[in-house]
C-alpha positions as CSV (number, residue, x, y, z in Angstrom):
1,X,-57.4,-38.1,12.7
2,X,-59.7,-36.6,15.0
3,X,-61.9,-39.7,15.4
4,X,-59.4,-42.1,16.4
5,X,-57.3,-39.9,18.8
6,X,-60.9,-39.6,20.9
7,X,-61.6,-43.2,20.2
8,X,-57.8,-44.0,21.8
9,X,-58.5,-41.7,24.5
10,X,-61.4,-44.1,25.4
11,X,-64.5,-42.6,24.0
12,X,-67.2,-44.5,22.0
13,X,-67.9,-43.0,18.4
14,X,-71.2,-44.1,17.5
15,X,-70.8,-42.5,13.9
16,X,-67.8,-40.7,12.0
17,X,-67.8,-38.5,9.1
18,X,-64.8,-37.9,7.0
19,X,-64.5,-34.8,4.6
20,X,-61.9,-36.0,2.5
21,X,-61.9,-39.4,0.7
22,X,-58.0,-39.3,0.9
23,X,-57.8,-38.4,5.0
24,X,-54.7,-39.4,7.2
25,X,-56.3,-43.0,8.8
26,X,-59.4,-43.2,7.4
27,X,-58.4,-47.0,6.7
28,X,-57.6,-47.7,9.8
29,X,-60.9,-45.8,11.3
30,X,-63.1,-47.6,8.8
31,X,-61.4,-51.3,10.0
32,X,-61.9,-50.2,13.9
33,X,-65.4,-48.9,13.2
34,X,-66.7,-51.0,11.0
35,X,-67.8,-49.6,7.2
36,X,-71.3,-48.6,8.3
37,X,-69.6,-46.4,10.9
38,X,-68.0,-44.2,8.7
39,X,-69.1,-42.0,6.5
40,X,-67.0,-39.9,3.7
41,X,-67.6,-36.8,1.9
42,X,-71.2,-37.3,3.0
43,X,-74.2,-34.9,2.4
44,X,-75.0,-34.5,6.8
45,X,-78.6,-33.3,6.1
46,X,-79.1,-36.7,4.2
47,X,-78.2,-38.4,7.7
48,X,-79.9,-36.0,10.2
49,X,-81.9,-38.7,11.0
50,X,-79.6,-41.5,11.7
51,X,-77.6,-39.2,14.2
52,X,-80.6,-38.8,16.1
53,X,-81.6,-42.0,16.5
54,X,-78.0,-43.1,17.8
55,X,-78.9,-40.3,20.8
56,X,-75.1,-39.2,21.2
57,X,-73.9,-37.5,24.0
58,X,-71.8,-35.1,22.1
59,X,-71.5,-33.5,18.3
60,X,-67.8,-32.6,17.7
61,X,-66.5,-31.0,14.6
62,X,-62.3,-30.8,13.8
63,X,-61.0,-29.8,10.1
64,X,-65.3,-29.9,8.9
65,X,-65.3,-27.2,6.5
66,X,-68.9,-27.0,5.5
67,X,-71.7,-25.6,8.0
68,X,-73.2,-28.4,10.3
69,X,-76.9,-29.2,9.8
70,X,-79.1,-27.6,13.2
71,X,-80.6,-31.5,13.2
72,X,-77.6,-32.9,13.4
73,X,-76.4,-30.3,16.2
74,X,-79.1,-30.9,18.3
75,X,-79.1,-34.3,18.0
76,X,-76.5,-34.3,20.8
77,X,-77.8,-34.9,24.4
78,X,-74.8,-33.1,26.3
79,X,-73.5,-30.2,23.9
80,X,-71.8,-29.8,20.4
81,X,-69.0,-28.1,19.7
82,X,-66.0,-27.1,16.7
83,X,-62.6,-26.7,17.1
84,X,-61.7,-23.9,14.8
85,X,-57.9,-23.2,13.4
86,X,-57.8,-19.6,14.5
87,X,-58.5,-17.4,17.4
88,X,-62.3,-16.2,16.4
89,X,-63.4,-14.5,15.8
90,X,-60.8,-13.3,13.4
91,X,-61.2,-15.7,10.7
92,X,-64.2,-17.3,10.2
93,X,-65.0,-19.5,7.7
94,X,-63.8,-22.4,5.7
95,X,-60.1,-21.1,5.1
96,X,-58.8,-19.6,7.8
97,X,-54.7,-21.0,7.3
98,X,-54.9,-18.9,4.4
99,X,-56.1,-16.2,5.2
100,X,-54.1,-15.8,8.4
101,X,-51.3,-16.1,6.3
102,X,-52.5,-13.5,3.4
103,X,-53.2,-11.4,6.5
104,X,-49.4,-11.4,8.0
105,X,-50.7,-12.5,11.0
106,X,-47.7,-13.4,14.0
107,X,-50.2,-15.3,16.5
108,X,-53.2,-17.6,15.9
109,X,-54.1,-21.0,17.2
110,X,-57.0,-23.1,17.8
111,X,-60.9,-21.9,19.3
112,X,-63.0,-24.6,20.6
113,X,-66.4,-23.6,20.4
114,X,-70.6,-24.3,20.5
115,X,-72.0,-25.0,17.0
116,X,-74.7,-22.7,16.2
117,X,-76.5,-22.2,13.1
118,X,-74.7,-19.8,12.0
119,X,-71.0,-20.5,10.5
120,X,-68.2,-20.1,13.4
121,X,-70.2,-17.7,15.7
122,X,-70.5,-20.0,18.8
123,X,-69.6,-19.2,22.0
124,X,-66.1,-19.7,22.7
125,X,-64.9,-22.6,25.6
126,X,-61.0,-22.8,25.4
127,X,-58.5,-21.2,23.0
128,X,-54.5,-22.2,22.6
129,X,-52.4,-19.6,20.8
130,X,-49.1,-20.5,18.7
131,X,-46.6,-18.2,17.3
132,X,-46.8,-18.1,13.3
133,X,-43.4,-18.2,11.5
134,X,-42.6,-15.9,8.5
135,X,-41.3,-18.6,6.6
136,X,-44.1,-21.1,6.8
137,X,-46.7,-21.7,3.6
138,X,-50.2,-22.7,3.9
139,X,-49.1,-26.6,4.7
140,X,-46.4,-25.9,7.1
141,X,-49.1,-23.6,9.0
142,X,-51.4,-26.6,8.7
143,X,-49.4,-29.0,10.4
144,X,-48.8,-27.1,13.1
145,X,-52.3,-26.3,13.4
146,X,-53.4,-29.9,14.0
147,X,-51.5,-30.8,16.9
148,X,-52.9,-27.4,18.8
149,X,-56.4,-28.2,17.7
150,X,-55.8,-31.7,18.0
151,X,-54.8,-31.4,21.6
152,X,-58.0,-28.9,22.4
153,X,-60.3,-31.1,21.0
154,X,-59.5,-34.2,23.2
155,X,-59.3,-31.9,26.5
156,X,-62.5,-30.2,25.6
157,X,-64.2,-33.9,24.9
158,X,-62.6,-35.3,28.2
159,X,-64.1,-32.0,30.1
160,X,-67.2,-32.7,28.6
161,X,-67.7,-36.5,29.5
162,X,-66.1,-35.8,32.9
163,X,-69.0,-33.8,33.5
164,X,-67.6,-30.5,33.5
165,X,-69.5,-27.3,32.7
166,X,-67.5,-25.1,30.2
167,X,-67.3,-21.6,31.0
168,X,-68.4,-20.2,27.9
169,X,-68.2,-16.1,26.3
170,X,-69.8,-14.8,24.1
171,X,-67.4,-13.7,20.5
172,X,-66.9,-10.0,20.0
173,X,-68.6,-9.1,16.6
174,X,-66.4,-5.8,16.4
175,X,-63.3,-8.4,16.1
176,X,-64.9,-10.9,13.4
177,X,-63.4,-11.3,10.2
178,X,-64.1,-13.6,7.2
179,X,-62.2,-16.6,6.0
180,X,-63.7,-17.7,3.1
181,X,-62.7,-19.9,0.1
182,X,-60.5,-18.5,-1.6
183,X,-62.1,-17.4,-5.2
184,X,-59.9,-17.8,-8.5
185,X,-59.8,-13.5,-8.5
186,X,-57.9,-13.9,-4.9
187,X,-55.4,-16.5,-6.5
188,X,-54.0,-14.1,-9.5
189,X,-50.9,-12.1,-8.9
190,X,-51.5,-8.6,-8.8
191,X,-48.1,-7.0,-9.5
192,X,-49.1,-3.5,-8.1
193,X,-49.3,-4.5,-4.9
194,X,-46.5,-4.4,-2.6
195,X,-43.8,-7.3,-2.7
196,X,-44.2,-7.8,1.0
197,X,-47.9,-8.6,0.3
198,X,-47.6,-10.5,-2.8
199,X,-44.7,-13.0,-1.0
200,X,-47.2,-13.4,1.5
201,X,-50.2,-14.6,-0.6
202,X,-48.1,-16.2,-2.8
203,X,-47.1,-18.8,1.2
204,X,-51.0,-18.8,1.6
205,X,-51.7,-20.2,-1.6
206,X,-48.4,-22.7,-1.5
207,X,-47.6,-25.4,-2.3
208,X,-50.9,-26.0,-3.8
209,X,-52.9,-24.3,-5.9
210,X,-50.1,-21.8,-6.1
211,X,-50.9,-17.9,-7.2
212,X,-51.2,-17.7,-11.1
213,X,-49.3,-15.6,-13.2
214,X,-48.4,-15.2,-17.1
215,X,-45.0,-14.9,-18.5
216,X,-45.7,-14.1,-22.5
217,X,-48.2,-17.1,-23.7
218,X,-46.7,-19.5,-21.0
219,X,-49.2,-19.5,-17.2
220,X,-46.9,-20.6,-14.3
221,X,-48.1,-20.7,-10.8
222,X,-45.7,-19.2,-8.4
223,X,-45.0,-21.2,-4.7
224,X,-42.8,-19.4,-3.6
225,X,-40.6,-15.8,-3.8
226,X,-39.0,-13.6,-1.7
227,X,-39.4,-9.5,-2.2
228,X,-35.8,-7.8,-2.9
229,X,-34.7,-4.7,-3.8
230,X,-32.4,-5.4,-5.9
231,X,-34.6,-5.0,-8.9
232,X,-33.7,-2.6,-12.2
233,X,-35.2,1.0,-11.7
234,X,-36.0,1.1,-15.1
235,X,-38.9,-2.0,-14.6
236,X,-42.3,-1.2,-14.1
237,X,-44.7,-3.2,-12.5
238,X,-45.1,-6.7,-14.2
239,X,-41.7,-6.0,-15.9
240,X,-39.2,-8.8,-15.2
241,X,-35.6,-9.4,-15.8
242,X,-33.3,-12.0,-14.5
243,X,-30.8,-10.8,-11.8
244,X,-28.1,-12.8,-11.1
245,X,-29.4,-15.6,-12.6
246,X,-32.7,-15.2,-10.9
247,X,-36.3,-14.1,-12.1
248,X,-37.2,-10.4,-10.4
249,X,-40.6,-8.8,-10.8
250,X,-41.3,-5.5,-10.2
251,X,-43.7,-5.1,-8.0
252,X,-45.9,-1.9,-6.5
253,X,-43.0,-0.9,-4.3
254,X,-40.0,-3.2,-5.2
255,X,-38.9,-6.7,-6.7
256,X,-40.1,-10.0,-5.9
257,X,-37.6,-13.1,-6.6
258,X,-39.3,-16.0,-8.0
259,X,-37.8,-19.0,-6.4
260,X,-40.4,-22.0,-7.2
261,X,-43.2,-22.6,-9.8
262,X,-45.2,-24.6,-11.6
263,X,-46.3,-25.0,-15.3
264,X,-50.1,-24.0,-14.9
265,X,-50.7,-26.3,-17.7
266,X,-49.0,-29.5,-16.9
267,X,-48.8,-28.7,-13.0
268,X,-45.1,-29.8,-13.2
269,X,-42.2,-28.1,-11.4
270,X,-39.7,-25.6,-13.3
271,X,-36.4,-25.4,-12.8
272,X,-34.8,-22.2,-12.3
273,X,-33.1,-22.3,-15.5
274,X,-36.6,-23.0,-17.3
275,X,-38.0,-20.1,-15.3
276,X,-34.9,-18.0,-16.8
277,X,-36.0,-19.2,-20.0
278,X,-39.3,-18.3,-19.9
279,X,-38.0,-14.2,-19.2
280,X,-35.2,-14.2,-21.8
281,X,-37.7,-15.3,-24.9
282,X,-40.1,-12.6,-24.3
283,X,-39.1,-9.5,-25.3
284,X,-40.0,-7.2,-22.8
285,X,-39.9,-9.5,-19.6
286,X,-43.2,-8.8,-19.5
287,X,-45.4,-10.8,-16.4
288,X,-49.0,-10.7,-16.4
């Protein structure tokens, strides 16, 4: 957590704010804080006021997915910044794993950043790049993510309180691209795309919520699935059949393997056999 890694580095925090009530060492922050320290899932208009009487040098935002209140930004005396999880200003927004993911993208990495009033479009201070692997899903990208923007938020903070002034430059608006929420149209199969492009939503969206298809009456959510070609010529897109034991779609191009789902229903995991199942009692193989 964000908060204690400054705290450890020897920095006071006057006041913390936690946007999830199920955070990595948010029992620990609120026992080294004290209760009326920290502050979960709060509304930070509602405490504009409280920020600015504690007159703190610095506003810093890591993993805040909702748009900072221009009170509570210029509450700080020295400067306030965000570390971002991608190289804006490609990505912008309040999901960029998945969309750097959806996008095929082979580089990102963190952006540290001025807060502005409007969402992501600061100037930029410091950026680390990381290779992305083909293989990762939305959580494996996460993880990596928060050591790089981990580690750029605590050198940015200690540049700051050293007294440093951060060379700053402006973002390129010709290179900005939006990363927004992803709506429940985004998270449906669409089995006329390409397989290549479906396999790689499919890793945005996994492990959780997973991209939603139907097989017959039964909704699955698919985790993961690797395109082929070794699919039946006579399938059209949507059409399924199992090959060598194993689920193929037909896609826009060619087949995509299912390898992992859920029941959509009772959000538990199926076993290959019960994804084979679900193919051979529908007549025509038929995937919505």
């Amino acid at each position: 957590m964000g908060a204690l890694a400054l705290r450890h580095d020897g920095h006071d925090i006057v006041l913390a704010a936690i946007s999830r009530s199920d955070a990595s060492g948010l029992r620990r922050l609120t026992r080294v804080l004290g209760r009326e320290r920290v502050l979960v899932k709060p509304d930070l208009a509602a405490h504009a006021e409280r920020v600015k009487e504690l007159e703190p040098d610095l506003v810093v935002s890591w993993f805040w997915t909702k748009r900072i209140p221009t009170a509570v930004i210029r509450a700080a005396k020295l400067d306030a910044f965000n570390v971002h999880p991608s190289l804006l200003p490609r990505h912008r927004g309040a999901d960029p794993i998945f969309w750097t993911l959806d996008a095929g993208d082979a580089i990102t990495g963190a952006t540290a950043h001025r807060l502005e009033d409007r969402y992501d479009t600061g100037t930029i201070y410091a950026q680390r790049t990381m290779a992305v692997d083909a293989t990762w899903n939305a959580w494996t990208l996460a993880l990596k993510l928060d050591r790089v923007t981990l580690a750029l938020l605590r050198e940015t903070v200690a540049r700051l309180a050293r007294g440093e002034t951060l060379e700053a430059r402006p973002q390129d608006e010709a290179l900005a691209t939006h990363a927004p929420t992803p709506s429940e149209d985004d998270l449906v199969v669409q089995w006329n795309d390409d397989a290549d492009r479906i396999a790689r939503r499919i890793r945005a969206a996994a492990p959780w919520p997973g991209m939603l298809a139907e097989i017959g009456e039964r909704a699955i959510l698919i985790t993961r699935a690797e395109p082929t070609d070794d699919v039946p010529r006579a399938l059209q897109p949507a059409e399924a059949a199992l090959v060598h034991g194993c689920v193929v779609v037909r896609a826009g191009d060619r087949g995509l393997r299912l390898i992992s789902a859920r029941d959509a229903d009772t959000d538990e995991e199926l076993s290959p056999s019960e994804l084979a199942d679900l193919i051979t009692s529908v007549p025509s193989g038929a995937v919505r």
